[in-house]
Backbone as numpy.savetxt, mean C-alpha at the origin, in Angstrom:
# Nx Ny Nz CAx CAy CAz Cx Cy Cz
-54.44 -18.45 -9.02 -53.35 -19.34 -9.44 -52.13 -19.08 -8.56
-51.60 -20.20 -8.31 -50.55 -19.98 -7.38 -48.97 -19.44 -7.88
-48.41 -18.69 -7.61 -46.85 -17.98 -8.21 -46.41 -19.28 -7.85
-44.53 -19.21 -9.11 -43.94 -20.07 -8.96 -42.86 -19.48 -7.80
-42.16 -21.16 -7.37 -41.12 -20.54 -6.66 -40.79 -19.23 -6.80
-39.98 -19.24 -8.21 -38.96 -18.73 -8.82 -39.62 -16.91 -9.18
-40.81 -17.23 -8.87 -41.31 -15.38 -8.48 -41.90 -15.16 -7.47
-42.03 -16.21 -6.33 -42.12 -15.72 -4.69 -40.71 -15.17 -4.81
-39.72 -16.03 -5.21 -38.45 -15.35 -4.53 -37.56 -14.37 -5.13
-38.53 -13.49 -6.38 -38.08 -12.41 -6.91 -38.98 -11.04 -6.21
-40.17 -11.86 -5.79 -40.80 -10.99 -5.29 -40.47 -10.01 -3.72
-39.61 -11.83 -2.67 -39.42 -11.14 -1.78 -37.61 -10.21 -2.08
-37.21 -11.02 -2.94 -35.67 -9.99 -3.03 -36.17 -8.62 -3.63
-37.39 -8.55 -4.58 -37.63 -6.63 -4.63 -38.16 -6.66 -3.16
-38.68 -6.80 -2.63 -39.67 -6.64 -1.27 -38.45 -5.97 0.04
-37.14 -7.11 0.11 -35.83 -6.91 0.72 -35.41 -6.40 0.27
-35.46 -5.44 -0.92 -34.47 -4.27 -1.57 -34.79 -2.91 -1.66
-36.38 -3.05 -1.09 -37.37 -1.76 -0.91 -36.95 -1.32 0.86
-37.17 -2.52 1.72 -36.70 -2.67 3.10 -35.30 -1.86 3.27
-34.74 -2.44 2.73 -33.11 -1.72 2.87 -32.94 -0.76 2.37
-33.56 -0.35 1.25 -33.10 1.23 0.36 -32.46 2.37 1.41
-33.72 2.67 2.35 -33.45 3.91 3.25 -31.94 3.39 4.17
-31.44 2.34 4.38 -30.41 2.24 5.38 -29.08 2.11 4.36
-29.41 1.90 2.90 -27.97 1.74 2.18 -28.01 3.13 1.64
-28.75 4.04 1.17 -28.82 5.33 0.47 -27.75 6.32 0.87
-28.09 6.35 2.12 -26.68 7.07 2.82 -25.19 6.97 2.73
-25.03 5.69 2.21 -23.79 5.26 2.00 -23.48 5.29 0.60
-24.61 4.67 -0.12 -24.04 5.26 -1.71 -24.38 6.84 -2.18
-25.07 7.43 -1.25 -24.94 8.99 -1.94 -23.16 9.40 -1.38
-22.94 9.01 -0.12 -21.91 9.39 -0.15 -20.68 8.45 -1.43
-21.05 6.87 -1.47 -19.93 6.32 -2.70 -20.26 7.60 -3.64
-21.29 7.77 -3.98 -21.61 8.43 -5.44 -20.63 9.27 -5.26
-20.90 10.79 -4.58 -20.42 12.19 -4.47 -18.95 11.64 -4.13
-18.20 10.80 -3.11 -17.12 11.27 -3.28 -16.66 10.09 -3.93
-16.93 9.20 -4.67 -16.08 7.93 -5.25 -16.22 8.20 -6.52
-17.60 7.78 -7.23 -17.98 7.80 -8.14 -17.81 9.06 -9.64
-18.12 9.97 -8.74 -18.50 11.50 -9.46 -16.92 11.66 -9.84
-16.01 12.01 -8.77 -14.56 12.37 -9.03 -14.05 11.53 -9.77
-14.21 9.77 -9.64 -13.72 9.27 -10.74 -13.61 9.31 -12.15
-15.12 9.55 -12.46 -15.45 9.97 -13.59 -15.25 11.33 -14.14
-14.88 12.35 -13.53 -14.13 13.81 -13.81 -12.81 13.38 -13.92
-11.86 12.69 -13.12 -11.09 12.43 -12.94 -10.44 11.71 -14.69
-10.93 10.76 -14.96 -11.37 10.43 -16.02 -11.41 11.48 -17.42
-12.30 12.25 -17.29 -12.46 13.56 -18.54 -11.41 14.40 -18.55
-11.08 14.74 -17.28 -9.72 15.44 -17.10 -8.50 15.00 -18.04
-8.21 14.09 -17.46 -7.36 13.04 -18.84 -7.07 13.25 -19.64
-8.16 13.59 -20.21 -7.92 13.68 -21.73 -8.14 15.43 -22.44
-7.75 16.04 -21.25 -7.33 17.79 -21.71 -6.35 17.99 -21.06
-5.67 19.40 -21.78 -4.67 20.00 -21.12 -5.14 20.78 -19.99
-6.26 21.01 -19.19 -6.15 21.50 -18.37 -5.55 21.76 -17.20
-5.30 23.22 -17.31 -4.34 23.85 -16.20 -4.67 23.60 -14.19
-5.67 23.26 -14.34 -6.38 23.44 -12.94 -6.67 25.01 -12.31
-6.96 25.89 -12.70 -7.49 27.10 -12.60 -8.40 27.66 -13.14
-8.44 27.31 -14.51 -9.84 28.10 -15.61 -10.61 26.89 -15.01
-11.66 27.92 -14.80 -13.13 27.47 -14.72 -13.67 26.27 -15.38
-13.43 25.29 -14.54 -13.39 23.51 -15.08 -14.74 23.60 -16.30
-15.83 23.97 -15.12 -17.55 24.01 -15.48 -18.06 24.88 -17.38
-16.79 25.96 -17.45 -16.96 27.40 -18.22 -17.50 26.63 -19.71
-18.99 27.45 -20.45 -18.88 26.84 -21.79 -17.46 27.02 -22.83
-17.45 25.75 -23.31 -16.67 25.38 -24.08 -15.52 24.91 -23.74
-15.38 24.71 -22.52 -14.30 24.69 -21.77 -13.40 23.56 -22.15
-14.29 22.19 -22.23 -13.87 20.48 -22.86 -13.47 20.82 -23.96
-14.28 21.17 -25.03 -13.89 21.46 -26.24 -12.48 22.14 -26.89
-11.91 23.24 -25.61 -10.83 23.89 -25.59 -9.60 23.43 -25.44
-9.79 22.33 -24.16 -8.53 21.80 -23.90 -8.44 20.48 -24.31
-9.48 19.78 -24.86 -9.48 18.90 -24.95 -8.59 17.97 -26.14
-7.35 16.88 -25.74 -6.25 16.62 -26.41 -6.05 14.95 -26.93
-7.19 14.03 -26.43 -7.42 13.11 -26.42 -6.76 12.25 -25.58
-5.61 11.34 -26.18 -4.82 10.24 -25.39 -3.32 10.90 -25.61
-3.85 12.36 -26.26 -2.32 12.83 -26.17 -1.49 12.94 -24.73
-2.02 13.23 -23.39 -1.41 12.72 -22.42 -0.78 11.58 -22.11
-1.56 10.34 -22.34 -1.36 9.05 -22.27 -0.14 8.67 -23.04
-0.20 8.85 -23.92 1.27 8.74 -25.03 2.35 9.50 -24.46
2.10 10.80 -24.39 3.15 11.43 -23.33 3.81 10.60 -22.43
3.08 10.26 -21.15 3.49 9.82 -20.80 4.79 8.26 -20.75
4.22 7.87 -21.42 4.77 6.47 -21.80 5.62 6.49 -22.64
5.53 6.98 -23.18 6.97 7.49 -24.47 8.13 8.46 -23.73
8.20 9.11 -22.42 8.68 10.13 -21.83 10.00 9.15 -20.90
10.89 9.15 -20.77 11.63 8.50 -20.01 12.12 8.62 -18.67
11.01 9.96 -18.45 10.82 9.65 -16.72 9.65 9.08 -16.49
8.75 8.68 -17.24 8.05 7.75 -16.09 8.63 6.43 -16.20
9.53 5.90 -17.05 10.19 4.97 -16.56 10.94 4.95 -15.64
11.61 5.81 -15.68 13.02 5.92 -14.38 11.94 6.23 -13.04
10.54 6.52 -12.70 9.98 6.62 -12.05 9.34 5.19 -11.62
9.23 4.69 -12.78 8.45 3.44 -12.35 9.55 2.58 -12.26
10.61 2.24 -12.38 11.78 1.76 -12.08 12.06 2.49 -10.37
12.02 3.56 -10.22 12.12 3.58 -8.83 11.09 3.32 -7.77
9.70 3.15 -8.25 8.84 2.55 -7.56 9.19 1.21 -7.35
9.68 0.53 -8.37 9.44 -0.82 -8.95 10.73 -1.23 -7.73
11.66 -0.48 -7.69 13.08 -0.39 -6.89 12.52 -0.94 -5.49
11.54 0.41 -5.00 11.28 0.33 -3.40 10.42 -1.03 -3.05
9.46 -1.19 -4.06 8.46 -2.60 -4.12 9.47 -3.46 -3.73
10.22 -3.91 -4.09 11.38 -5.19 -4.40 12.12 -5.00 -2.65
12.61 -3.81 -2.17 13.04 -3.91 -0.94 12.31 -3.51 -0.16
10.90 -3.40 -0.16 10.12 -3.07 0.75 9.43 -4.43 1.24
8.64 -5.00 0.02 7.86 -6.25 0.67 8.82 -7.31 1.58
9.93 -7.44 0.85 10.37 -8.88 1.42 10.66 -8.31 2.85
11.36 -7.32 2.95 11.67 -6.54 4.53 10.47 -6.55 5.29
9.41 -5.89 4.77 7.87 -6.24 5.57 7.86 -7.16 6.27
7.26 -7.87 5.47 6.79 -9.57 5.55 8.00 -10.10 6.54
8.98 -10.13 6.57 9.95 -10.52 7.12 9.65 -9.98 8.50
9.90 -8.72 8.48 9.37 -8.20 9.80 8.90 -8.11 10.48
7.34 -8.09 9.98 5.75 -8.71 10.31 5.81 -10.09 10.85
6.47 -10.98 10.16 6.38 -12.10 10.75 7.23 -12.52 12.26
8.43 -11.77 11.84 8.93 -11.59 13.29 8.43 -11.34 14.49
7.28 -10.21 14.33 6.83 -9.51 14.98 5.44 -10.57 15.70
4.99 -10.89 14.46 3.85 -11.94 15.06 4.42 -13.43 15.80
5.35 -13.78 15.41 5.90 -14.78 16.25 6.56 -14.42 17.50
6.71 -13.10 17.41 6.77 -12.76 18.99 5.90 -12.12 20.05
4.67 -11.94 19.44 3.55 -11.23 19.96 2.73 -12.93 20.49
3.14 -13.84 19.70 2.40 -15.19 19.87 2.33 -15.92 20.76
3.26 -15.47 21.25 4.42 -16.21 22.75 3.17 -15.82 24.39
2.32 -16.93 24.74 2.08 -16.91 25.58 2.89 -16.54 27.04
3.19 -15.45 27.08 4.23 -15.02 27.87 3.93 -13.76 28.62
4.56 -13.68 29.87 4.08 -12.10 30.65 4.21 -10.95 30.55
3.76 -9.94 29.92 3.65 -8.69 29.62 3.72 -8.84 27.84
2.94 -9.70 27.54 3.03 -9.37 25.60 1.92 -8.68 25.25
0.28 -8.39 25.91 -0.14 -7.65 25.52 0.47 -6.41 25.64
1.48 -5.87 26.62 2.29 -4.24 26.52 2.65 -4.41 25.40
3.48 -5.37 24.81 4.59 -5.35 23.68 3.60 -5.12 22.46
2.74 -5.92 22.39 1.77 -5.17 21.19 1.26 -3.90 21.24
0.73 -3.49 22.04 0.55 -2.07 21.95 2.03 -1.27 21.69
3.53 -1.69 21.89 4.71 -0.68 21.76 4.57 -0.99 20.42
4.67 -2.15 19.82 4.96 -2.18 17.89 3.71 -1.88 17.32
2.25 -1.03 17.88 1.47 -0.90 16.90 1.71 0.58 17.09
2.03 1.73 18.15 2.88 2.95 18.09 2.59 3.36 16.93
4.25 3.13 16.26 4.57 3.48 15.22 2.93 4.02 14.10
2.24 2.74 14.08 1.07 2.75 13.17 0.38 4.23 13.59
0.03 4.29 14.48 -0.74 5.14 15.32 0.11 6.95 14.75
1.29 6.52 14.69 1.66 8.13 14.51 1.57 8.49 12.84
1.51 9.52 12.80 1.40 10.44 11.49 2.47 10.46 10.56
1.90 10.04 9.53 3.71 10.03 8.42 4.28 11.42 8.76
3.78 12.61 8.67 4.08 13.98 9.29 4.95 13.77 10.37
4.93 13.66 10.98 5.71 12.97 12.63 6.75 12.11 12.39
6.39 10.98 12.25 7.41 10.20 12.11 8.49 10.42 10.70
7.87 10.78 9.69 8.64 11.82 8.40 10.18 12.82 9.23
9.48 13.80 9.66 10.07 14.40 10.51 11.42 13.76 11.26
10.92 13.02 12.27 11.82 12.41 13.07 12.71 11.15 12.53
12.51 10.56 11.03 13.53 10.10 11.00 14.52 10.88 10.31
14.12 11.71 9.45 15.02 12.85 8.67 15.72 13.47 9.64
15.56 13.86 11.07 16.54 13.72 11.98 17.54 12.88 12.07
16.88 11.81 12.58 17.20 10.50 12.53 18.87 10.01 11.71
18.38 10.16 10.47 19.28 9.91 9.44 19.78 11.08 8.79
19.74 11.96 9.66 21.37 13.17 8.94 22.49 12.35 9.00
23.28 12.41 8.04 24.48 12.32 8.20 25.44 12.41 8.52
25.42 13.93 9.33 26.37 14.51 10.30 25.98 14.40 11.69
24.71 14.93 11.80 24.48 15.09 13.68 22.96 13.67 13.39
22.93 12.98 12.88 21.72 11.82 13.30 22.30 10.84 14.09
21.39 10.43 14.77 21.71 9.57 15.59 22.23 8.23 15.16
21.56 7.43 13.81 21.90 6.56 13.28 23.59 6.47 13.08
23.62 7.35 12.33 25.79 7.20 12.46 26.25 7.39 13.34
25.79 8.25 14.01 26.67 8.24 15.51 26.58 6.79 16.40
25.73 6.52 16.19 25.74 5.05 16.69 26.44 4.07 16.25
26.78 4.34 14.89 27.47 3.44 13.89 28.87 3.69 14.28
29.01 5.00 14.51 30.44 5.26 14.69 31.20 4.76 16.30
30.11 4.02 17.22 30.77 3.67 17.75 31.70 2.88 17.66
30.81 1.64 16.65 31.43 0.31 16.51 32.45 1.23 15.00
33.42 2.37 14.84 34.12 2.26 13.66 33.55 2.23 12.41
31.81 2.46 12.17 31.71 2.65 10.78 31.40 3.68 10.41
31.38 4.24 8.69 30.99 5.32 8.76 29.86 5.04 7.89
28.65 5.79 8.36 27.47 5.76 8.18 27.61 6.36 6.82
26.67 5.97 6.14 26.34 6.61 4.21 25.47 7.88 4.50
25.74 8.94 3.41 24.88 9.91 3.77 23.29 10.03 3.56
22.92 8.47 3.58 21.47 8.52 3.59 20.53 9.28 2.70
19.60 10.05 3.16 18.90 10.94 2.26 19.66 11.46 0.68
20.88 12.00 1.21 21.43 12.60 0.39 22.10 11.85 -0.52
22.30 10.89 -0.14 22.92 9.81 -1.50 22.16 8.99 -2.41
22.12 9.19 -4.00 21.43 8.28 -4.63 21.31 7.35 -4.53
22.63 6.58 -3.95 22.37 4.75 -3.89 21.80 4.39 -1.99
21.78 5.44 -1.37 21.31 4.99 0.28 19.33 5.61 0.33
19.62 6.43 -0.50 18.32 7.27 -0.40 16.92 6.29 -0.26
16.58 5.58 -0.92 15.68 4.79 -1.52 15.85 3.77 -0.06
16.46 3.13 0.02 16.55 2.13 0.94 16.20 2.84 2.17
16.81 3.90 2.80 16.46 4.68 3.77 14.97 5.14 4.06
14.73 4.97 2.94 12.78 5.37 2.81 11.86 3.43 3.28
13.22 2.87 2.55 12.04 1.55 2.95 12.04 1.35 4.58
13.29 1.64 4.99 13.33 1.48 6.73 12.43 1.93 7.11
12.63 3.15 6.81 11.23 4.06 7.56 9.89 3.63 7.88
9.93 3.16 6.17 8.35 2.16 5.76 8.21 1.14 6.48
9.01 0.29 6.79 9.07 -1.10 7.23 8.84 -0.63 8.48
9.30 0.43 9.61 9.29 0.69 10.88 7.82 0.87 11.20
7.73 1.19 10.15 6.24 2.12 10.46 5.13 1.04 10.05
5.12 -0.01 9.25 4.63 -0.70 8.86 4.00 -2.16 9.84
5.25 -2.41 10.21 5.36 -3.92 10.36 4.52 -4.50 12.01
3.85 -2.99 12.30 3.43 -3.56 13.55 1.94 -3.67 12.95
1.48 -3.31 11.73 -0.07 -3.13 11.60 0.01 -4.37 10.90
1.20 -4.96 10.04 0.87 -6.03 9.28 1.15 -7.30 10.08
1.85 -6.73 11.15 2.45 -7.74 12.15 0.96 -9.13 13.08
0.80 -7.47 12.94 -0.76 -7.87 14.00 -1.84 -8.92 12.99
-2.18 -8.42 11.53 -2.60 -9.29 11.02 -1.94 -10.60 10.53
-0.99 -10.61 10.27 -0.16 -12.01 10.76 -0.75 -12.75 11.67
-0.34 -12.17 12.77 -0.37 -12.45 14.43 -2.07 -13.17 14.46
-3.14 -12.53 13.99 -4.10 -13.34 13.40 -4.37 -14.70 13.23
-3.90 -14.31 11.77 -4.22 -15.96 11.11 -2.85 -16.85 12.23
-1.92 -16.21 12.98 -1.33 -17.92 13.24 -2.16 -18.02 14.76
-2.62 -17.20 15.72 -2.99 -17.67 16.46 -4.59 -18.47 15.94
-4.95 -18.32 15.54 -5.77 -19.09 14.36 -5.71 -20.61 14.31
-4.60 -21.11 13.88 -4.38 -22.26 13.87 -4.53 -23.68 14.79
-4.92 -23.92 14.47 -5.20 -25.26 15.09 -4.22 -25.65 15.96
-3.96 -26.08 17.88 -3.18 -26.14 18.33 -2.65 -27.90 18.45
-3.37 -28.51 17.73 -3.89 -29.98 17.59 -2.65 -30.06 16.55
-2.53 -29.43 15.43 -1.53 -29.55 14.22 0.08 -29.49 14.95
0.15 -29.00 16.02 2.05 -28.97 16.57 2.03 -30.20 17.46
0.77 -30.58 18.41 0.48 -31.27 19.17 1.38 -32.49 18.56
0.49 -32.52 17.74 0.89 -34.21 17.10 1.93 -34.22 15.90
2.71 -32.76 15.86 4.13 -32.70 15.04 5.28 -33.12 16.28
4.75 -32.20 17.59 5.54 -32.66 18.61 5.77 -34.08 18.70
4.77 -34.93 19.08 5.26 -36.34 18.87 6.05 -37.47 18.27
5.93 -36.68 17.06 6.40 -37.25 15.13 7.67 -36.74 15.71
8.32 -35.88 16.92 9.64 -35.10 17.12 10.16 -33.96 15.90
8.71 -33.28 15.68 9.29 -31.93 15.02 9.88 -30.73 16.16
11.28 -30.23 15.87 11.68 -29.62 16.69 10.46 -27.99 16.17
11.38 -26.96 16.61 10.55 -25.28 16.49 10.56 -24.96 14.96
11.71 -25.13 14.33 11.73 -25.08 13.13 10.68 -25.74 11.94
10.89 -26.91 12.39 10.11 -27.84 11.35 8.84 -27.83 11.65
7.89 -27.17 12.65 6.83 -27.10 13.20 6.66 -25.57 12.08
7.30 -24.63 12.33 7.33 -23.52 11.77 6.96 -23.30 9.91
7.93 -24.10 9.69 8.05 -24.14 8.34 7.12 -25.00 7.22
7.15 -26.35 7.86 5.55 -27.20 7.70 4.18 -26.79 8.54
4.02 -26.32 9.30 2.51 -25.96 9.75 2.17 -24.65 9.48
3.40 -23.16 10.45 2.93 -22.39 10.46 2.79 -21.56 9.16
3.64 -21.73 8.54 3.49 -20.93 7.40 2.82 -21.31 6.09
2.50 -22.47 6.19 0.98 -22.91 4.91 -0.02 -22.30 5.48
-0.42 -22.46 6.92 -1.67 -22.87 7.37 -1.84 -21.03 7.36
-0.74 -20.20 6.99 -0.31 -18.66 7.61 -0.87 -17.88 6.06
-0.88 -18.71 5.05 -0.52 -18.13 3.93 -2.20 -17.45 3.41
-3.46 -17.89 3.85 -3.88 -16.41 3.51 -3.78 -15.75 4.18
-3.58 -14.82 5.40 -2.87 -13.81 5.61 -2.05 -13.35 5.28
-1.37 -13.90 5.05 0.22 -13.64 3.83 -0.40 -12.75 2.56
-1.21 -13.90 2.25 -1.63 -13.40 0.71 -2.27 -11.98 0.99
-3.03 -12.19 1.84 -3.76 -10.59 2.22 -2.33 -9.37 2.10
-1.95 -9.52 3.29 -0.76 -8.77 3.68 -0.18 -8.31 2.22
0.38 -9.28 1.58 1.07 -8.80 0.54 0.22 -7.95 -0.36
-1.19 -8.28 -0.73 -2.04 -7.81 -1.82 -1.53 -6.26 -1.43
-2.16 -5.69 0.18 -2.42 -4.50 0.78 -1.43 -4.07 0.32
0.13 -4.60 1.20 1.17 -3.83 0.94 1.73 -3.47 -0.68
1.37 -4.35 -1.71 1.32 -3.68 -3.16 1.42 -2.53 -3.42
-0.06 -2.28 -3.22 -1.30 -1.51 -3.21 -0.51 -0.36 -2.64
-0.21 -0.51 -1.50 0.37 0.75 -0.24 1.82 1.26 -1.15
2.31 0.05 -1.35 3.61 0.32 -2.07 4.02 1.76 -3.38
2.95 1.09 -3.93 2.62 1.91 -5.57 2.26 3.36 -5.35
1.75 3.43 -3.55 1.15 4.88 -3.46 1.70 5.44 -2.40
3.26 5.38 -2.81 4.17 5.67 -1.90 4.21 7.19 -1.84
3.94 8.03 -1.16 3.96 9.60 -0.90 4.34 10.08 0.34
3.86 9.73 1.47 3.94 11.01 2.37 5.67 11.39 2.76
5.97 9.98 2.89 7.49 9.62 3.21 8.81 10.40 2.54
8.49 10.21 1.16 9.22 10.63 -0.01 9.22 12.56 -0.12
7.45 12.92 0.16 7.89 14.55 -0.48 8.46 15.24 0.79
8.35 14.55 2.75 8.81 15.26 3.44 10.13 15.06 3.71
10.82 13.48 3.51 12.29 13.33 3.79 13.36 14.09 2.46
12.63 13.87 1.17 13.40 13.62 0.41 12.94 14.60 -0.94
11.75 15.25 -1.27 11.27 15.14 -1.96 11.51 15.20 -3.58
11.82 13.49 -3.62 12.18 13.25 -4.80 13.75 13.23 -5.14
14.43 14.04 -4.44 15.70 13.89 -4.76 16.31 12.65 -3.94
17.48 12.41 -3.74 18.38 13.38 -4.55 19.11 13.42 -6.29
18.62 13.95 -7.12 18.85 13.92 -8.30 17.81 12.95 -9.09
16.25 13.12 -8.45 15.65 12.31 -9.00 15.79 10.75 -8.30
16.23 10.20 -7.21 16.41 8.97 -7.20 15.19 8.38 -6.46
14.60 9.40 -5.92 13.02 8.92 -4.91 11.75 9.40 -5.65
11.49 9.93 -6.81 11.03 10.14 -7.56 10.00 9.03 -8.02
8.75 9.00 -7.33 8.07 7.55 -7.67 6.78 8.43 -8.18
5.72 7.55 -8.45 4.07 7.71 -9.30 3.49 9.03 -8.52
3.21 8.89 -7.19 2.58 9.27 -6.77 2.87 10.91 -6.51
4.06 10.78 -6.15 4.84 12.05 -6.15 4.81 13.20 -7.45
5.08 12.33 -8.61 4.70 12.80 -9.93 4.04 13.01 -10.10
2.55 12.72 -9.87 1.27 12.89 -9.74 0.45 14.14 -9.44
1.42 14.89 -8.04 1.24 15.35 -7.00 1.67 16.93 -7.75
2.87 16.73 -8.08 3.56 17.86 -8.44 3.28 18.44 -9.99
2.85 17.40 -10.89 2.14 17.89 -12.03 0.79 18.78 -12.06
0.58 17.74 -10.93 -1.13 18.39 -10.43 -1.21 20.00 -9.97
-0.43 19.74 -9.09 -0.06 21.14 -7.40 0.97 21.88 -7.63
1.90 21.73 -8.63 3.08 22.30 -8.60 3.04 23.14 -10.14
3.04 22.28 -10.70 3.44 22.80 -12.79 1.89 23.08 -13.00
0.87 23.14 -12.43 -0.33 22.85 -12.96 -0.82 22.31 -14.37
-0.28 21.14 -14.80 -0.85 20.35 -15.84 -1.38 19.15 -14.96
-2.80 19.64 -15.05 -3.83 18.82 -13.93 -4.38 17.74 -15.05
-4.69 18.31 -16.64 -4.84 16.83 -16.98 -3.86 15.78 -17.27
-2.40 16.15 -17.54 -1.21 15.57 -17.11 -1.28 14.82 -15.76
-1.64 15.08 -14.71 -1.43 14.40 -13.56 -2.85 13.60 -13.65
-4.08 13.86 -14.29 -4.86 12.74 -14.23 -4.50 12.12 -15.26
-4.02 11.60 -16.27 -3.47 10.60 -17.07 -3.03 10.07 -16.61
-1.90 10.06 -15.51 -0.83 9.57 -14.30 -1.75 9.05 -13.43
-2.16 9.33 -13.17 -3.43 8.76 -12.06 -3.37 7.54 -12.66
-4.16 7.58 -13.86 -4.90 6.65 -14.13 -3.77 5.41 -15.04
-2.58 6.03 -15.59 -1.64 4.43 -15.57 -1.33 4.20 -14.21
-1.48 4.80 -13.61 -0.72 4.42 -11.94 -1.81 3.08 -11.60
-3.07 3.78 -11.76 -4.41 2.71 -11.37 -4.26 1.31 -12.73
-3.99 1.56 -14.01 -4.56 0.46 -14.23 -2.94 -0.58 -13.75
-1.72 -0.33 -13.97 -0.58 -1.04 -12.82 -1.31 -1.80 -11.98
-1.81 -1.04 -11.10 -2.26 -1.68 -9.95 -2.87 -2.66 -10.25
-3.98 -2.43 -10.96 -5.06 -3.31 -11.09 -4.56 -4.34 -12.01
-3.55 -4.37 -12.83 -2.66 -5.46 -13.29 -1.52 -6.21 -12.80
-1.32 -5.91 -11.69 -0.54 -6.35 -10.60 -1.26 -7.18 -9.43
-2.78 -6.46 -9.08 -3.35 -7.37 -8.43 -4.50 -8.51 -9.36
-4.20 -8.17 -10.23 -5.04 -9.50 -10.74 -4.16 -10.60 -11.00
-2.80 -10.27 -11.37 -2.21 -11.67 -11.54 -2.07 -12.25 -9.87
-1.67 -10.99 -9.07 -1.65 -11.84 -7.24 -3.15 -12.47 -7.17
-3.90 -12.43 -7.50 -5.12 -13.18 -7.36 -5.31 -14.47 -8.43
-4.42 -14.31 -9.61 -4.30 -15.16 -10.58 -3.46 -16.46 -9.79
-2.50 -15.93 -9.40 -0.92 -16.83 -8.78 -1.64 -17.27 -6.99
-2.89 -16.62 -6.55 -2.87 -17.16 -4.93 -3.33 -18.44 -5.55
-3.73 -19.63 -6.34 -4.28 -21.26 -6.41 -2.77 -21.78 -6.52
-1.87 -20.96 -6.46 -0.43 -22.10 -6.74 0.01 -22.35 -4.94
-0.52 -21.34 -4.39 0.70 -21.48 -2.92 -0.20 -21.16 -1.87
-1.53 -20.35 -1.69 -2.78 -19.87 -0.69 -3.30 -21.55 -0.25
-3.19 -21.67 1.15 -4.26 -22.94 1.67 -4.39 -22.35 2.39
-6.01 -22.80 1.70 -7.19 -22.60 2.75 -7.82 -23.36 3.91
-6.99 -24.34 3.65 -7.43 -25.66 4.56 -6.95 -25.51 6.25
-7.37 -25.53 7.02 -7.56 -25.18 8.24 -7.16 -26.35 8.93
């Protein structure tokens, strides 16, 4: 009797899933061991007081520390992780629009059929290339207040530079520069992407209609720009919320608490105070944020994302 379609083609997808086993195995033993496994410890942790020293594995060990969602409540009832998530929430707000802004600058000038722009892309992807370590470093030079170069420069033209790092209201902003410097050539480039992308047929025949640079810009490039946009922004979220390297070497956390974001908290509950299931509770509101932040950006891309080419 002859098989139906509908189990030839269950037969050959087990048949293609036996084929592939040996070439995907490698990759999910590694998802497993380092994605999977830690998540799920990560997870149990949570919900004890563990110190991070006694013997995670030791009998009875869960049973001992174990405190339920008493972390979780902690947290959220505690009024620094608000003033924390208020200062995340702070840098988000002057970080993206500066990005994006930047990025786009950057790709409309990388776009420019012009002589020597492949050099110029390689100078704004630099930055990407160096180590928050490094570049950490050198702008905290950078932005001393007394001997950095930034005020002294300022002071040519008569101003006097803010003390940056050290001031609660410059501190925060001083971290997004950094970010944005360091940023805007990797997001630049994916920009730089989707517009060379575009159809050169769509200005062709705006030119005619007598759209000057602007109106070419604003009606073509930036609809036809917007999933990349949408990308760009999702990432930089994402990057945003897990703001660290920047913060514990320029600043860490001060001054008086004003750079004090998730990740940092995270870090120092964990590594510092050792309340390791404290810092995995933190983990994990940090993660579900995220994941409630990017589902509405995926909710909100059908109002303003074209896909139309």
């Amino acid at each position: 009797m002859t098989a139906s379609p509908k189990a030839r083609t269950k037969r050959l997808h087990a048949a293609g899933l036996r084929a592939a086993l040996p070439f995907l195995a490698p990759s999910f033993a590694g998802m497993l061991v380092f994605s999977l496994v830690p998540l799920v410890i990560s997870g149990v942790i949570s919900l004890t007081d563990w110190n991070g020293l006694d013997e995670l594995l030791a009998p009875g060990m869960f049973a001992e520390h174990f405190v339920g969602l008493d972390n979780f409540r902690a947290i959220l009832t505690s009024s620094e992780f608000w003033q924390v998530l208020g200062n995340t929430c702070r840098y988000i707000v002057l970080y993206i629009p500066c990005m994006l802004a930047a990025s786009l600058a950057v790709a409309c000038l990388l776009s420019q059929s012009r002589r020597g722009v492949t050099a110029f892309r390689v100078i704004y992807y630099i930055p990407v290339l160096t180590s928050w370590v490094a570049a950490s470093l050198i702008w905290k030079s950078v932005l001393s207040p007394q001997y950095g170069a930034l005020n002294n420069f300022l002071a040519l033209f008569g101003i006097q530079g803010p003390g940056w790092l050290l001031d609660e209201a410059w501190a925060m902003p001083a971290i997004v520069l950094v970010s944005v410097w360091k940023d805007m050539g990797f997001f630049g480039l994916i920009l730089l992407s989707g517009m060379i992308g575009i159809d050169r047929g769509y200005y062709e025949a705006a030119s005619l209609d007598g759209a000057g640079p602007w109106a070419r810009f604003w009606r073509i490039t930036l609809p036809l720009m917007t999933p990349a946009i949408f990308y760009v922004l999702i990432v930089s979220l994402i990057n945003a919320f897990q703001l660290f390297p920047q913060i514990m070497i320029m600043t860490d956390g001060g001054p008086n608490g004003a750079t004090q974001v998730m990740v940092e908290r995270i870090y120092k509950y964990g590594f510092r105070y050792y309340r390791m299931g404290y810092a995995a509770a933190f983990s994990w509101t940090l993660f579900a944020i995220i994941m409630v932040c990017t589902f509405i950006q995926m909710k909100g891309q059908k109002r303003w994302v074209n896909y139309d080419t």
